[in-house]
One Martini backbone bead per residue (centre of mass of N, CA, C, O) as a GRO file, in nm:
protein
  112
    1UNK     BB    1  -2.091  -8.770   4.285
    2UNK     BB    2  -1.883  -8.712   4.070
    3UNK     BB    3  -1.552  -8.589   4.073
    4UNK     BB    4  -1.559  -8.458   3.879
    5UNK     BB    5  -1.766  -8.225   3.922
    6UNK     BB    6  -1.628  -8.179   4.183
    7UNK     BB    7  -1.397  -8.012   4.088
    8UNK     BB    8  -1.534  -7.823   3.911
    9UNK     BB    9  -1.693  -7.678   4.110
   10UNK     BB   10  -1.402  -7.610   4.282
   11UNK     BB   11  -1.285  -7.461   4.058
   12UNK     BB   12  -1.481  -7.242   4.033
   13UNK     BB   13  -1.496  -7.142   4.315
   14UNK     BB   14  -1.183  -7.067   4.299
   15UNK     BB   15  -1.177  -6.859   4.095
   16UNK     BB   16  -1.361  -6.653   4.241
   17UNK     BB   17  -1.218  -6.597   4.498
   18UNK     BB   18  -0.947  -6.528   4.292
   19UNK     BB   19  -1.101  -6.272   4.193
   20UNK     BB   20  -1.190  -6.125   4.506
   21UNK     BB   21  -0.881  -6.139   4.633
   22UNK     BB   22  -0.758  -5.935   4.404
   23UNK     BB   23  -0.911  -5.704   4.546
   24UNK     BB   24  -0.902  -5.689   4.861
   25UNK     BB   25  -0.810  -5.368   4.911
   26UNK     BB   26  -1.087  -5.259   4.841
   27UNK     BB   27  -1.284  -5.482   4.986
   28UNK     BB   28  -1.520  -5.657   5.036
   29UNK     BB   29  -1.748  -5.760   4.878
   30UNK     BB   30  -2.057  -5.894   4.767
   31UNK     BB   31  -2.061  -6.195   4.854
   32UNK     BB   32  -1.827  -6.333   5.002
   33UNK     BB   33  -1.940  -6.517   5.193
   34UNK     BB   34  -1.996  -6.689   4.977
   35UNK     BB   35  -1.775  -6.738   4.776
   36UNK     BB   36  -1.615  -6.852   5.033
   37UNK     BB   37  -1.805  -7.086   5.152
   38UNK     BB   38  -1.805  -7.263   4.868
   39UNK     BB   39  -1.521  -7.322   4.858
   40UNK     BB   40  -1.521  -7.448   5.142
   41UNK     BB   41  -1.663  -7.670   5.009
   42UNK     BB   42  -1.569  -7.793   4.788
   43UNK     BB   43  -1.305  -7.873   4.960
   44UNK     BB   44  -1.373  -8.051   5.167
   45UNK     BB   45  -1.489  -8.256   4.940
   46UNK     BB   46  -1.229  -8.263   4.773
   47UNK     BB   47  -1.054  -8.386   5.039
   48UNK     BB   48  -1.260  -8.647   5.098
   49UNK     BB   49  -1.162  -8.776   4.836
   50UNK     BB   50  -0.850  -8.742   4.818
   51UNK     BB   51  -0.716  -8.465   4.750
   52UNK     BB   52  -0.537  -8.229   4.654
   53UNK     BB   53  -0.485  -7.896   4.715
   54UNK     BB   54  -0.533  -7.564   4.646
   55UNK     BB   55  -0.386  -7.279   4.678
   56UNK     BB   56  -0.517  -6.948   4.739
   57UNK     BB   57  -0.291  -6.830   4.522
   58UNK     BB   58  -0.352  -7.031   4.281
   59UNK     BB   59  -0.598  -6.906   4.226
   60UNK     BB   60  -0.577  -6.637   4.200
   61UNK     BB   61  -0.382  -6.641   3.956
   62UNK     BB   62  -0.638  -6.778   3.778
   63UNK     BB   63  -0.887  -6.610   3.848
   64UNK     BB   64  -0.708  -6.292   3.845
   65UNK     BB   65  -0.479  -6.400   3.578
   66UNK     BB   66  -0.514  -6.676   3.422
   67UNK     BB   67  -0.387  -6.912   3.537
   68UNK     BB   68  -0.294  -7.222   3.542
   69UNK     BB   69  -0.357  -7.532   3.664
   70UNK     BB   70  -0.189  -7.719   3.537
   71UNK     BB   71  -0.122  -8.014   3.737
   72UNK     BB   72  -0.308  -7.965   4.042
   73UNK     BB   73  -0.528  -8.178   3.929
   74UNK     BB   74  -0.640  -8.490   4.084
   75UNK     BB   75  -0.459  -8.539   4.304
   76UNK     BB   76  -0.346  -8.786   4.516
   77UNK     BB   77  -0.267  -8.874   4.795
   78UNK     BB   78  -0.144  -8.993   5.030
   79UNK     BB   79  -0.207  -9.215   5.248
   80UNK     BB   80  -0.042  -8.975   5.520
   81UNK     BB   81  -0.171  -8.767   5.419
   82UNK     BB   82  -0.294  -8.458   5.502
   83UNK     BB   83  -0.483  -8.238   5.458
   84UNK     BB   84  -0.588  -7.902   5.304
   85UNK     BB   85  -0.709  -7.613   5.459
   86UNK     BB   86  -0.693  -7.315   5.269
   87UNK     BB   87  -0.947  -7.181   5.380
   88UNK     BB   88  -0.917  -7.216   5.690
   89UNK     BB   89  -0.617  -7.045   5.690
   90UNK     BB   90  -0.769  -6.763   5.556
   91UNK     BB   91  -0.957  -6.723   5.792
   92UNK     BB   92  -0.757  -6.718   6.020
   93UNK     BB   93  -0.462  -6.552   5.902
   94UNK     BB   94  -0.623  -6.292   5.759
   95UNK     BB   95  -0.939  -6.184   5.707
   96UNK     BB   96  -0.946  -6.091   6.018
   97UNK     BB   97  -0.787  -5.795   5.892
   98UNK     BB   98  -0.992  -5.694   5.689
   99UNK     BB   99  -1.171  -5.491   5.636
  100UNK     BB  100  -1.474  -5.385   5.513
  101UNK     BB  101  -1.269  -5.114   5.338
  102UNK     BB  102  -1.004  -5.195   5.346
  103UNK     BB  103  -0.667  -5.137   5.321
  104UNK     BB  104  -0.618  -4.858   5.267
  105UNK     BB  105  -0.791  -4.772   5.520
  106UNK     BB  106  -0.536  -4.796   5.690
  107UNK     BB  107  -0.362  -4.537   5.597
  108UNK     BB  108  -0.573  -4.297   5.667
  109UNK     BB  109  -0.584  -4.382   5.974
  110UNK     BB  110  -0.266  -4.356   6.021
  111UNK     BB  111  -0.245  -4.066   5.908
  112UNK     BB  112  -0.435  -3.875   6.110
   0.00000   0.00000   0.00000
């Protein structure tokens, strides 16, 4: 499969995720792990290929809020550069966090 094809899948699914994270708030959403999973799939092939990947913040922003991408896609890696999997950052540092009823939640919960 051509590179530019792995981008735009990997862009694709990087915004989808940056849209149902800007939810996140509210609880994760229907089909949630697979939105996540595809995002986390089409990462490690586009690390794979040698590319610097996207920061999870920068997807919200894109998926969630219309901001560019310009500029940060298409990027090599140095030689010694070891790849970035923010997929699995956001998966090990965060998700594990999230209710599944959302954030809110804890709120109601600790209010008494």
């Amino acid at each position: 499969m051509p590179d530019k094809i792995v981008q735009s899948q990997y862009v694709n699914a990087g915004k989808t995720i940056g849209d149902v994270l800007s939810y996140i708030y509210m609880g994760k959403c229907i089909d949630f792990d697979a939105f996540f999973n595809d995002w986390k799939r089409w990462e490690a092939e586009y690390a794979r290929r040698g590319f610097r990947t996207v920061s999870a913040d920068r997807f919200v922003a894109a998926g969630g809020y219309g901001e560019s991408l310009e500029g940060l896609l298409g990027k090599k890696r140095e030689a010694n550069e070891a790849p970035v999997f923010h997929a699995e950052i956001l998966e090990r540092d965060y998700l594990s966090l999230i209710p599944e009823e959302g954030i809110g939640s804890i709120a109601v919960r600790t209010k008494g």
